[in-house]
N, C-alpha and C positions, 0 to 999 in steps of 0.2 A: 125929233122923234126919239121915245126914250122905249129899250128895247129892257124887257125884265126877266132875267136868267134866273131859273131855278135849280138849286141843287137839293138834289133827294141823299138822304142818310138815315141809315136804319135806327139809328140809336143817339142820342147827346152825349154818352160816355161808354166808352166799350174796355173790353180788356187789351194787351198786348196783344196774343195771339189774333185775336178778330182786327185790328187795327193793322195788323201784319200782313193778313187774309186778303182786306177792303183797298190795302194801298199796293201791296204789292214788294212789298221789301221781306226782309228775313228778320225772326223775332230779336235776335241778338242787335238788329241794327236799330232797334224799335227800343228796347233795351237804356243804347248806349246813347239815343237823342234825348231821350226822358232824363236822363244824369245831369250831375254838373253845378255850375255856379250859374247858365245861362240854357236852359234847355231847350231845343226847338220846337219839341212836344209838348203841349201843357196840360198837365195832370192835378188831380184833384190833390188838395194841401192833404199832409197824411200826417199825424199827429203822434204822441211818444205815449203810449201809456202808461200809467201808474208803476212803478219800479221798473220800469224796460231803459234802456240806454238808447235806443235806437227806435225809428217806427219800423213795423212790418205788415206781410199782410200786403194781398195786390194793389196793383198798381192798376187807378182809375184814369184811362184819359179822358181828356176834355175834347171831343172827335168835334165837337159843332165847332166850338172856339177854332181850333186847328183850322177845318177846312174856311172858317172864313175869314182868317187870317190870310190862307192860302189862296184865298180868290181875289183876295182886296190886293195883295202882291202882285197877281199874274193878270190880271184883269185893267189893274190901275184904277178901280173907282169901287164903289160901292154899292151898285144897283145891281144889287142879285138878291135873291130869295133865298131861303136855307128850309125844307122840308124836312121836318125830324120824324119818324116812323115811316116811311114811302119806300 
């Protein structure tokens, strides 16, 4: 018998703040998982523009990717659903 979990999510990519809002933690910790050489949060690639040294400009996460990442973890398999606007 195969049982099919669905997860509802308002958005495919959100900003820090709403991402802070929807999980439940504080933006600075939100922040400091999106950093790094190995981030836990995965964010959309953000690019250097023309004469800039550095990119700027918000920081888009990838909230689908995340939570099904997070389910395939905690769940142990793959038979779940992911609803994007609900």
């Amino acid at each position: 018998m195969t049982v099919l979990i669905t997860i509802k999510i308002p958005r495919a990519t959100v900003h820090p703040e709403e991402f802070a809002a929807l999980e439940g933690v504080s933006v600075r910790t939100v922040y400091r998982q999106t950093t790094g050489e190995n981030p836990r949060i995965p964010i959309e690639p953000r690019t250097i523009k023309k004469g800039r040294k550095r990119a700027f400009g918000p920081i888009k996460i990838l909230y689908a990717r995340y939570k099904e990442m997070e389910a395939k973890k905690n769940l142990g398999h793959s038979r779940f659903q992911i609803v994007i606007g609900a």
